[in-house]
MMTF fields as JSON, N, C-alpha, C and O atoms, coordinates in Angstrom:
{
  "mmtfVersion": "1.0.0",
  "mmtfProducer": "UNKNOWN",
  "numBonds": 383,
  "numAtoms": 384,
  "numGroups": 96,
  "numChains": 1,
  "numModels": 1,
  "chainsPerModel": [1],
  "groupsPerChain": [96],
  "chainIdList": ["A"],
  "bondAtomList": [4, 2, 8, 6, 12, 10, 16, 14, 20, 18, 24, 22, 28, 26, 32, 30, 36, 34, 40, 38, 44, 42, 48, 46, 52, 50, 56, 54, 60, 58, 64, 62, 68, 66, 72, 70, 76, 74, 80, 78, 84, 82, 88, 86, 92, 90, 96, 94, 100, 98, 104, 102, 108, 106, 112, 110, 116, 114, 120, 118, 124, 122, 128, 126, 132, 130, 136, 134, 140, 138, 144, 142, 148, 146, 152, 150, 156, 154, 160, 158, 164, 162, 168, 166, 172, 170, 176, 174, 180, 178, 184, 182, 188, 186, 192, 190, 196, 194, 200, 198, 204, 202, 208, 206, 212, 210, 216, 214, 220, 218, 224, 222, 228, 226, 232, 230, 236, 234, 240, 238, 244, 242, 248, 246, 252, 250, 256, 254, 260, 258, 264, 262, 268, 266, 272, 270, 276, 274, 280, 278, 284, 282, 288, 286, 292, 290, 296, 294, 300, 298, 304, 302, 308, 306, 312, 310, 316, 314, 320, 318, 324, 322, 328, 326, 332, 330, 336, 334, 340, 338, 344, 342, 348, 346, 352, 350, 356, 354, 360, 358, 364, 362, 368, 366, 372, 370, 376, 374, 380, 378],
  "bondOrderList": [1, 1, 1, 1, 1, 1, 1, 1, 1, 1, 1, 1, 1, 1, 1, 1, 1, 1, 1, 1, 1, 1, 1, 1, 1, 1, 1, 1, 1, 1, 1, 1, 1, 1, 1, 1, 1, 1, 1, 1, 1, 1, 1, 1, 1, 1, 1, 1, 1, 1, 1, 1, 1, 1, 1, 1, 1, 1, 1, 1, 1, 1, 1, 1, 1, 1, 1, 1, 1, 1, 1, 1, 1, 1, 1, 1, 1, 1, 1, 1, 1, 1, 1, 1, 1, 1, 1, 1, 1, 1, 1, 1, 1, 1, 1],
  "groupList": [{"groupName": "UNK", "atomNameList": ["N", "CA", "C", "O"], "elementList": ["N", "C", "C", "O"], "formalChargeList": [0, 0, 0, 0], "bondAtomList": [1, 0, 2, 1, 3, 2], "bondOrderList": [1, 1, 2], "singleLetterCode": "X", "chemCompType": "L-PEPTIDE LINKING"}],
  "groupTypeList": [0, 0, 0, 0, 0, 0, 0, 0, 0, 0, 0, 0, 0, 0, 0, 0, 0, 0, 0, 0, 0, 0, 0, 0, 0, 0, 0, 0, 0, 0, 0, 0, 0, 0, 0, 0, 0, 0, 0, 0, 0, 0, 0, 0, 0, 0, 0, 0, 0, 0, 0, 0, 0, 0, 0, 0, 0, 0, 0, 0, 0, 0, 0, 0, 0, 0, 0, 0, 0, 0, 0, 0, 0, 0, 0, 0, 0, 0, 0, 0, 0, 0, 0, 0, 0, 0, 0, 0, 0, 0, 0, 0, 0, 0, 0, 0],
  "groupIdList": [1, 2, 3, 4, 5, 6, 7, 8, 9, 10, 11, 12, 13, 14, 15, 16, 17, 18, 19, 20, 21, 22, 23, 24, 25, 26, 27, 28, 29, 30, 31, 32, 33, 34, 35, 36, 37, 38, 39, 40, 41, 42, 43, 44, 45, 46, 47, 48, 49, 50, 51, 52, 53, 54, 55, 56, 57, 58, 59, 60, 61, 62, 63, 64, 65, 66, 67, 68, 69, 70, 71, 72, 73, 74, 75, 76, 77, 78, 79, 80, 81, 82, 83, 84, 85, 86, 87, 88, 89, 90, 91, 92, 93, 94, 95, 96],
  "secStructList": [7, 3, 3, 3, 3, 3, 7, 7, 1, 7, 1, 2, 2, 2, 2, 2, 2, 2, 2, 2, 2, 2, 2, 2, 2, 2, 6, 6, 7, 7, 7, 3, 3, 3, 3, 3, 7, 7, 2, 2, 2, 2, 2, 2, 1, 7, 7, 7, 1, 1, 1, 3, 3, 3, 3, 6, 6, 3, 3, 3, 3, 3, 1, 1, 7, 7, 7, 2, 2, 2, 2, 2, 2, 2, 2, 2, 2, 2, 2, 2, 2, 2, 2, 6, 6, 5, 7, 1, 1, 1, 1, 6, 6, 1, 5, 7],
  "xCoordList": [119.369, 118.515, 118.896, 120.056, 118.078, 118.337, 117.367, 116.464, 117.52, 117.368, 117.432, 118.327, 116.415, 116.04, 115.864, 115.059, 116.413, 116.23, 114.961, 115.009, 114.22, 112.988, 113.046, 113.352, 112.835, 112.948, 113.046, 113.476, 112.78, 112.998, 113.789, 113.596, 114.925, 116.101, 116.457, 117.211, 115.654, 115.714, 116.653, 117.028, 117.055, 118.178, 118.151, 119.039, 116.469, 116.032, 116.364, 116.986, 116.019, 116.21, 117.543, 117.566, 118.713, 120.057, 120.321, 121.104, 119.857, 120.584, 120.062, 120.743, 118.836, 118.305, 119.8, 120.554, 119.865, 120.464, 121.996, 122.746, 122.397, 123.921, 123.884, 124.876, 122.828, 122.738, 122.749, 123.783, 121.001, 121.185, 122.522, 122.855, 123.647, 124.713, 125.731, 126.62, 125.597, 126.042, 125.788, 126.456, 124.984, 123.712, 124.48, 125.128, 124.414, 124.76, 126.562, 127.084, 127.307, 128.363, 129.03, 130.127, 128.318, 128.678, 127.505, 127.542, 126.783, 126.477, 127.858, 128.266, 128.431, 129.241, 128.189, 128.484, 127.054, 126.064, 126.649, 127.24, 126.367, 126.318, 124.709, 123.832, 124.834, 123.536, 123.672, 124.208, 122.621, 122.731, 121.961, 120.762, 122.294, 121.603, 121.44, 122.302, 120.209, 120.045, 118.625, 117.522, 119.727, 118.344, 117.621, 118.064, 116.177, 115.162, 114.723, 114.55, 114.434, 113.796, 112.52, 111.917, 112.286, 111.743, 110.29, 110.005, 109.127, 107.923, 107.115, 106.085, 107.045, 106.481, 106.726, 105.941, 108.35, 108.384, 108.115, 107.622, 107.908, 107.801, 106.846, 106.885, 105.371, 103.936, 103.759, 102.6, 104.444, 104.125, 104.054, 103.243, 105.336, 105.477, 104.385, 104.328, 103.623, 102.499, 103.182, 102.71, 104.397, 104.723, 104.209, 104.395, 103.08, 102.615, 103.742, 103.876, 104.356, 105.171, 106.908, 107.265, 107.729, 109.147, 109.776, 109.189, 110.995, 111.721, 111.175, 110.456, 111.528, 110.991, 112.349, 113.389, 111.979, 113.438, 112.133, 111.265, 112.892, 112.353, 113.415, 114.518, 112.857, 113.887, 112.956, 111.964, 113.583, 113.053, 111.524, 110.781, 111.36, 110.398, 109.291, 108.298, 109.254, 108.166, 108.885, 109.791, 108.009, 108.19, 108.143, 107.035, 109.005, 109.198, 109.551, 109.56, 109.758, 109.524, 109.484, 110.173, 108.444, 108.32, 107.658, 106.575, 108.147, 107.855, 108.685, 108.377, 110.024, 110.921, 112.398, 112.722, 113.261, 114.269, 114.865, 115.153, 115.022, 115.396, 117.019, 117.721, 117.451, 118.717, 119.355, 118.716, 120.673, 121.349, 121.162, 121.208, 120.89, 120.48, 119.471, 119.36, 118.148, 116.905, 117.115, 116.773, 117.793, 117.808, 118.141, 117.333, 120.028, 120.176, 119.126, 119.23, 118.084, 117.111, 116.084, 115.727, 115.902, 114.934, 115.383, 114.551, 116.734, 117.275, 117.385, 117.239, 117.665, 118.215, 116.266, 115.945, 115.608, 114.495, 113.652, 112.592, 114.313, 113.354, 114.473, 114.061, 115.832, 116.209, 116.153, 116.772, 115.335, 115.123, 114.054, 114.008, 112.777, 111.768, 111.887, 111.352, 113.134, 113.387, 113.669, 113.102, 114.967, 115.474, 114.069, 113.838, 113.462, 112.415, 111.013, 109.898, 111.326, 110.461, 109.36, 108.775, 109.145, 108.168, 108.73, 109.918, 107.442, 107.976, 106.865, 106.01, 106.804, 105.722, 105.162, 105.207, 104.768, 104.107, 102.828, 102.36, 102.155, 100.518, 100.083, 98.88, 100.752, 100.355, 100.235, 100.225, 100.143, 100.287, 101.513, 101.416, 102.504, 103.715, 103.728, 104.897, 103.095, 103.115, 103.901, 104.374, 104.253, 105.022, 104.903, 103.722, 105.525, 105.488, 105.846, 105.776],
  "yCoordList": [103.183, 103.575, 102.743, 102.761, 102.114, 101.536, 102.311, 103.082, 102.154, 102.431, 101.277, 100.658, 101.389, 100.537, 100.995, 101.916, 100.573, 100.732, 99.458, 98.261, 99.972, 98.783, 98.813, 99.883, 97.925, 97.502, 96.623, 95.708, 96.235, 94.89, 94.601, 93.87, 95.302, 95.014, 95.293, 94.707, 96.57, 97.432, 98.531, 99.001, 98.983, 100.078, 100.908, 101.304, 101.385, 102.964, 102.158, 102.759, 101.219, 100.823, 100.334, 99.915, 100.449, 100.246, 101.368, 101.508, 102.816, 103.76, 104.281, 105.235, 104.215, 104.537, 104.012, 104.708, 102.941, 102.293, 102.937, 103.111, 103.305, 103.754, 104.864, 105.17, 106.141, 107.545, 107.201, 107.055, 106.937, 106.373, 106.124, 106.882, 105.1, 104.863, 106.275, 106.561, 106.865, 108.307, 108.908, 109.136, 109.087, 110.121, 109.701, 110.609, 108.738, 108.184, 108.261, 108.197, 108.341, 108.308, 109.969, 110.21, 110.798, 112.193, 113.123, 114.343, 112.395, 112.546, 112.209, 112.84, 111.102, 110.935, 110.369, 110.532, 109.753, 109.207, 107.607, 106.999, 106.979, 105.596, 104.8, 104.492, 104.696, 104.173, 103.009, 103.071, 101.531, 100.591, 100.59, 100.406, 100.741, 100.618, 99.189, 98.492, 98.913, 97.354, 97.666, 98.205, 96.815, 96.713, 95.626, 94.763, 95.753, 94.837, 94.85, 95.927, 93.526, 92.795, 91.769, 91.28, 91.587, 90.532, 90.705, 91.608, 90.484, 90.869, 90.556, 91.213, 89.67, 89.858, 90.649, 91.231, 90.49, 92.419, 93.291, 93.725, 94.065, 95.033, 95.199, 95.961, 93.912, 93.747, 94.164, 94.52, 94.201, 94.119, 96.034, 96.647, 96.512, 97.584, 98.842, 100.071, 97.781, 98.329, 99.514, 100.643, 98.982, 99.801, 99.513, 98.339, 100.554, 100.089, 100.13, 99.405, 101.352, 101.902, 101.348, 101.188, 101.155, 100.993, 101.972, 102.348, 102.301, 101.949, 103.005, 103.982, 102.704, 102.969, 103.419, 102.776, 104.545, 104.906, 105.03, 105.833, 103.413, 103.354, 103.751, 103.212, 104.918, 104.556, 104.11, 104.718, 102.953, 102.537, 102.357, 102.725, 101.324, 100.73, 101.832, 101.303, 103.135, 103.939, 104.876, 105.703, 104.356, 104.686, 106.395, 106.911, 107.044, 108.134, 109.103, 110.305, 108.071, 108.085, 106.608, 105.59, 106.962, 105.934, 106.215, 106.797, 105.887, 105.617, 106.387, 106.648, 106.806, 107.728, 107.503, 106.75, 108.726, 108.454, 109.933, 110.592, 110.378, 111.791, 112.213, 111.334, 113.101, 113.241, 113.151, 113.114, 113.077, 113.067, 113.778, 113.337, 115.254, 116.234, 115.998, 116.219, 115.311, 115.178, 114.061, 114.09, 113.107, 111.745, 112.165, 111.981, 113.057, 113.788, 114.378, 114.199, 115.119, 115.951, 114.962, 115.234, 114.073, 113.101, 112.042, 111.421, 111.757, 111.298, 112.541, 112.551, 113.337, 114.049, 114.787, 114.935, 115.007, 115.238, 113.849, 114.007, 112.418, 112.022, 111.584, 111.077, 111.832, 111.76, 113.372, 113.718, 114.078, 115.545, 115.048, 115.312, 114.093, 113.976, 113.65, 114.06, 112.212, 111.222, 111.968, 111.833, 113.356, 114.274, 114.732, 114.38, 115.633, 116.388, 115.51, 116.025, 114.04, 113.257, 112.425, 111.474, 113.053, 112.285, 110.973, 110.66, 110.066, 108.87, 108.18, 108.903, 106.819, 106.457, 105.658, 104.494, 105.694, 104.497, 104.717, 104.857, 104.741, 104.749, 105.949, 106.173, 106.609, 108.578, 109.049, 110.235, 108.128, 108.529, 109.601, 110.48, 109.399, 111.096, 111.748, 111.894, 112.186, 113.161, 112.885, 111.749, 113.723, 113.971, 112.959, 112.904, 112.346, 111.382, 111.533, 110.565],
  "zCoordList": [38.793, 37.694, 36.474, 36.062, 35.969, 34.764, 33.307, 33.63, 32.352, 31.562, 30.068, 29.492, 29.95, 28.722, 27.36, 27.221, 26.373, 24.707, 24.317, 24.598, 23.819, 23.324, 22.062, 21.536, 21.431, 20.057, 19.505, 20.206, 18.06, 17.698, 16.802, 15.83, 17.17, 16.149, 14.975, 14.198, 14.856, 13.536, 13.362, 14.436, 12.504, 12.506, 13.336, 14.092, 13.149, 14.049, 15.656, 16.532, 15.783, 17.11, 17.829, 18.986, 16.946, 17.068, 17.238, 18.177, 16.473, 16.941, 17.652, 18.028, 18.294, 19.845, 20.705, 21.385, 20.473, 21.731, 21.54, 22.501, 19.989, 20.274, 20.555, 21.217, 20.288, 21.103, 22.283, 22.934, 22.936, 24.554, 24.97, 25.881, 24.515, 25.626, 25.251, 26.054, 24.373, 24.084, 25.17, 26.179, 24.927, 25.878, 27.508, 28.03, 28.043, 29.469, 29.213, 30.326, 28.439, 28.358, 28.423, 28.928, 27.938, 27.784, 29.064, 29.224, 29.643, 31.144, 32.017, 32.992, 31.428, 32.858, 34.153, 35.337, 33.737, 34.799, 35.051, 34.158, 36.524, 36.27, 36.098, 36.906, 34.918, 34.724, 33.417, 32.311, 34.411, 33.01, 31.881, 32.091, 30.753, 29.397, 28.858, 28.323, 29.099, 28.217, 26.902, 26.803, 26.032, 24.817, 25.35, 26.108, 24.784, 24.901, 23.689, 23.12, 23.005, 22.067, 22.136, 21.181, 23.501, 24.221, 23.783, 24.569, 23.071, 22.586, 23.543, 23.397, 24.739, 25.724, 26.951, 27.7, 26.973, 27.947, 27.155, 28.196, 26.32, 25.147, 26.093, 27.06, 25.535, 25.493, 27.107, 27.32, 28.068, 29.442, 29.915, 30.61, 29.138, 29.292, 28.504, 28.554, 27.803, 27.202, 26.093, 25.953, 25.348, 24.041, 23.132, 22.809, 21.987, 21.082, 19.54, 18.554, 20.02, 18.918, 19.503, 20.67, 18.236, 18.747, 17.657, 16.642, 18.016, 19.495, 20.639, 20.432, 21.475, 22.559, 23.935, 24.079, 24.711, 25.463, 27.332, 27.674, 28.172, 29.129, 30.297, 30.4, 31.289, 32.24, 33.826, 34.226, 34.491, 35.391, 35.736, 36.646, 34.118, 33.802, 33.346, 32.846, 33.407, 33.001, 31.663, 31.768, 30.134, 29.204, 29.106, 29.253, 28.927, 28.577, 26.906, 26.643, 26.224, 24.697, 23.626, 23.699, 22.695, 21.889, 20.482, 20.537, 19.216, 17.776, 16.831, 15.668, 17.586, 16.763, 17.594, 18.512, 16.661, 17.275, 17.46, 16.461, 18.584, 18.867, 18.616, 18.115, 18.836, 18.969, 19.844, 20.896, 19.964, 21.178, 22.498, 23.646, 21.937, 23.172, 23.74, 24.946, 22.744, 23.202, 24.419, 25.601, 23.66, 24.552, 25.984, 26.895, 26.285, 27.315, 28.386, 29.6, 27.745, 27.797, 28.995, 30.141, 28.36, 28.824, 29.71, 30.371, 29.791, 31.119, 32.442, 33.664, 31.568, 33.007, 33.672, 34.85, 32.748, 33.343, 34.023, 34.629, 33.821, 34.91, 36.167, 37.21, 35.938, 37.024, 37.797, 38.803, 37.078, 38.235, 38.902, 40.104, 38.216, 39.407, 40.241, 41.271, 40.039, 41.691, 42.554, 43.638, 42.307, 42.594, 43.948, 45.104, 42.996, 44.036, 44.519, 44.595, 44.836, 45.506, 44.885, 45.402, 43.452, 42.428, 42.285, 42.207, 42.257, 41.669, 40.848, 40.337, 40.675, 39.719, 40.79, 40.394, 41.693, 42.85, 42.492, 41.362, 43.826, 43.983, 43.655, 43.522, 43.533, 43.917, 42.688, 42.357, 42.021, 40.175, 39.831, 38.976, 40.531, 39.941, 40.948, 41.304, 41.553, 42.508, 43.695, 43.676, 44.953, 45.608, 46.876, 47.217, 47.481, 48.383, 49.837, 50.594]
}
């Protein structure tokens, strides 16, 4: 599972990325955190707003910056979908 910080190098988008590795650090998860700045991956991932919190390429928050718990919150709920068989394929989310 990877996990992405999107942004373009703005404060709000620095401290996305220093909660996020919070967030994965006080999980105790192994999971990689990379920032992205890249304006054509941004553009690919179809983010209009930054920063932006992607995990395994499907955007799950974007145009703010949550708190720590939230961030928690929102990793561990999309690693519950992989969990019970959801994924983002053809099936739009649904069960496989």
């Amino acid at each position: 599972m990877i996990i992405q910080v999107i942004g373009t190098g703005c404060p709000n988008c620095k401290k996305l990325l220093a909660l996020t590795q919070q967030a994965v650090d006080d999980l105790a998860i192994n999971m990689e955190v990379k920032y992205v700045t890249d304006m054509e991956e941004i553009a690919r991932l179809g983010i209009m707003s930054v920063p932006a919190l992607v995990v395994d390429n499907k955007v799950i928050m974007s145009g703010h910056v949550p708190d720590a718990k939230k961030i928690k919150e929102l990793i561990q709920g999309s690693q519950s979908l992989k969990a019970v068989g959801h994924c983002d394929c053809c099936c739009g989310g649904g069960e496989c």
